[in-house]
N, C-alpha and C positions, 0 to 999 in steps of 0.2 A: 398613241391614244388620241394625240389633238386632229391627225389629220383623219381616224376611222369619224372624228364626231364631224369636220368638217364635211366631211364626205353624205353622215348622214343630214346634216341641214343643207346641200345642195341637193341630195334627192328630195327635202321637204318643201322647197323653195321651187325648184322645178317646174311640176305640178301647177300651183298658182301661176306660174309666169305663164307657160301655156296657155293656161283655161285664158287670163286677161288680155293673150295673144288674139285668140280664137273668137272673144266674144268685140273685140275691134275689127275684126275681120267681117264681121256678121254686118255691124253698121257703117265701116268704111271700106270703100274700094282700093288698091294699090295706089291709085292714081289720086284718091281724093289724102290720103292716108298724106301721101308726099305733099299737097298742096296745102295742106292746114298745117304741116309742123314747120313749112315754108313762113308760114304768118295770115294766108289764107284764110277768109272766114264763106263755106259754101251754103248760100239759101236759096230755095226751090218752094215755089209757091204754086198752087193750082185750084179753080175754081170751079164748080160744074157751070155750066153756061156761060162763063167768063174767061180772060185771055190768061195764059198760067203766066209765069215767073222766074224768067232764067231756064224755060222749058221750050223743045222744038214745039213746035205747032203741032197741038191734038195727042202731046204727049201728056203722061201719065204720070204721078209719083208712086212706086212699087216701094211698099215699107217692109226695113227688115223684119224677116221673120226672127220673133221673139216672145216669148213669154208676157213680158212686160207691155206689147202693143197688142190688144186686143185684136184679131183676123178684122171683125166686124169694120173699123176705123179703116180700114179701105179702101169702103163703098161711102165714107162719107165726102160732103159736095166742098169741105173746103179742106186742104191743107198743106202746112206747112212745115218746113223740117228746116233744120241750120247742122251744119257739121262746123267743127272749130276743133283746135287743139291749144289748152293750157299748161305751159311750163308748170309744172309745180313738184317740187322735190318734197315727197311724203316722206315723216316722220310721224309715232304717234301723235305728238303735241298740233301738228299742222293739219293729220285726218282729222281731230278733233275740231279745229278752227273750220276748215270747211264742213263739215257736218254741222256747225253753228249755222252755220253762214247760209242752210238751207230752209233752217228756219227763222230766218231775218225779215220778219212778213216788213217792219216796218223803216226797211231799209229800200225799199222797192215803190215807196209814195215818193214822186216829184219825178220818175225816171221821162226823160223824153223818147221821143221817136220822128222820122222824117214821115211826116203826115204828104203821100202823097197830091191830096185833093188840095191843102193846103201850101204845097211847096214852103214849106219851113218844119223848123222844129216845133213839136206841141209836147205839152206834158199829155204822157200815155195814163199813169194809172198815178188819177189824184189824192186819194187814199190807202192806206192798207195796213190791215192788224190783225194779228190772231184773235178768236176771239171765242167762247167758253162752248158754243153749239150750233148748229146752222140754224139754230134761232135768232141767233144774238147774244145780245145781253153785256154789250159793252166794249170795247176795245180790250184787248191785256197785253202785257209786256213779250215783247220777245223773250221766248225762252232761252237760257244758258248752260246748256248741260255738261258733265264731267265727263260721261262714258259715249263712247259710242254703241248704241246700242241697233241689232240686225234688225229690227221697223218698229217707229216709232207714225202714232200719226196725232191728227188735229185740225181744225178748220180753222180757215181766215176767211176776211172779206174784204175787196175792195173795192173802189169807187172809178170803174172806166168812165175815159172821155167821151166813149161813142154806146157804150151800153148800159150805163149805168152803175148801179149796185148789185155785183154778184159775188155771190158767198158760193167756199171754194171746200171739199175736203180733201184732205193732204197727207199724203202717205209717200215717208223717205222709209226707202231698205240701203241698208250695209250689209257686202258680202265682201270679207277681205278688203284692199282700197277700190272698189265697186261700189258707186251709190248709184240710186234709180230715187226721184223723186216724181208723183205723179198726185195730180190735183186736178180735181173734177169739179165741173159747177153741178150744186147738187140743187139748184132750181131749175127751170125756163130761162131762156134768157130773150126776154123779149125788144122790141124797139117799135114805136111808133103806133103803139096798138095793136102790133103782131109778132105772133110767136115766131123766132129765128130757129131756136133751139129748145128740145125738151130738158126734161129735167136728166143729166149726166150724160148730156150728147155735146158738152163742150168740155175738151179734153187736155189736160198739158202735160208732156211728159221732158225730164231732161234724166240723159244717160251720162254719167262720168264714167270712163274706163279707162280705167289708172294700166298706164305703161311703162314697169320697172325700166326697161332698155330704152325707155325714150324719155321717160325723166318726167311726166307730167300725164294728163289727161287728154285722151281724147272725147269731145261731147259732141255729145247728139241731143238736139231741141226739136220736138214735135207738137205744135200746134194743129187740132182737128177739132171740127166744127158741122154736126150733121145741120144743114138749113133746109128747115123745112115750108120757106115760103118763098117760091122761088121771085118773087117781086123782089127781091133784094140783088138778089144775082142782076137777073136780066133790067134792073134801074139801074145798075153798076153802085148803087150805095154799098154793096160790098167788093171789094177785087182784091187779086192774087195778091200786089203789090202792098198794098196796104200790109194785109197781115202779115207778110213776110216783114216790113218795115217794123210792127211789132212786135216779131220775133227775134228783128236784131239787136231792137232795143232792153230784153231778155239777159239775150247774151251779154251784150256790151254790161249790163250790169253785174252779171254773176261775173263775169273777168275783174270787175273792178272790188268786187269782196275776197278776189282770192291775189289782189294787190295788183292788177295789169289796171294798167291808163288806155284803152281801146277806147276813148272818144272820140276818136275819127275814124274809126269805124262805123258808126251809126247808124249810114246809111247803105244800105247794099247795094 
């Protein structure tokens, strides 16, 4: 009897390993696969009228095709993507802590990043808190939840170095140890008197896909940015480099809520 039930939870278990095979396969290559579980962290940045970022000359970023990446974010003029791999041995008690962890708006004020233009470390994003509507109306506590539940969402806002105040809505999905979180600014995002971006044309998405046989996560972080003034590109107030430095600073934090020290990593 003990070995027909074993038998039947490794046909149930199966299944799942697969599908979380398959959908790491979709966002990493064999080669990138090996280089981040090495300790590898890969970012690729590119700009329309600007010089890309860890890319040959006049190349492209080709984004996995998925559900969760909208086709349209393709044609847009800035972005960014990070591949990494995080050790983390899943248990219920520990999905639950990282699915905390995803809505920590207010663990994400004071994070640095290597400011290109500046050559040093600045603080990226000097504020940040969930907060009741994309109206406002106040700051509120990070939530704490007991369950994990298959999408949950909610708005925050913070206060960038270089763009100001932009309020964000936030939608995490669980499927299995699978989380997809994605946050939209659901203003403009203006700078200097001009519009950069419309309203939900500034995009962030990060993919955890949990790999029973490899013991941890591999992530995928996508920064996309339609700019639709192109005096920002061609002044070079915007480049590749920059927001890729952004978006390590991202990572480097979400490693450090799920217990990794990646502060020397910081800069890519």
């Amino acid at each position: 009897m003990g070995k027909i039930l074993l038998a039947g939870a490794c046909c149930i278990a199966l299944p799942a390993a697969l599908w979380a095979d398959t959908a790491v396969r979709v966002f990493f290559t064999a080669g990138e696969r090996a280089s981040v579980k090495k300790g590898a962290i890969i970012s690729r940045a590119t700009l329309a009228g600007g010089e890309g970022f860890n890319l040959p000359a006049e190349a492209s970023i080709i984004l996995p095709r998925s559900r969760h990446i909208p086709r349209e974010l393709s044609g847009y003029e800035m972005l960014a993507e990070e591949r990494a791999f995080f050790p983390y041995a899943m248990n219920p008690p520990r999905a639950l802590s990282l699915y905390n962890s995803l809505f920590a708006f207010s663990k994400f004020a004071g994070i640095r990043y290597y400011s290109r233009t500046d050559r040093k470390l600045l603080t990226y994003i000097l504020s940040s808190s969930r907060i009741a509507s994309p109206g406002g109306g106040g700051a509120l506590p990070d939530p704490v939840y007991g369950v994990v539940e298959p999408r949950r969402s909610c708005h925050f806002a913070i206060r960038d170095n270089r763009f100001g105040d932009i309020t964000f809505s936030h939608e995490v999905l669980a499927d299995g140890d699978t989380f997809v979180v994605k946050s939209v600014c659901v203003h403009q995002l203006r700078k200097m008197g001009f519009t950069i971006a419309g309203a939900e044309e500034y995009r962030l998405t990060s993919m955890f896909l949990y790999s029973p046989a490899d013991r941890g996560f591999y992530y995928y972080g996508l920064h996309a940015l339609r700019v639709r003034t192109g005096f920002f590109t061609s002044s070079g107030l915007l480049n590749a480099e920059s927001f890729a430095n952004r978006l390590r600073a991202e990572t480097v934090r979400r490693a450090g809520l799920l217990g990794l020290d990646w502060s020397a990593k910081i800069r890519p």
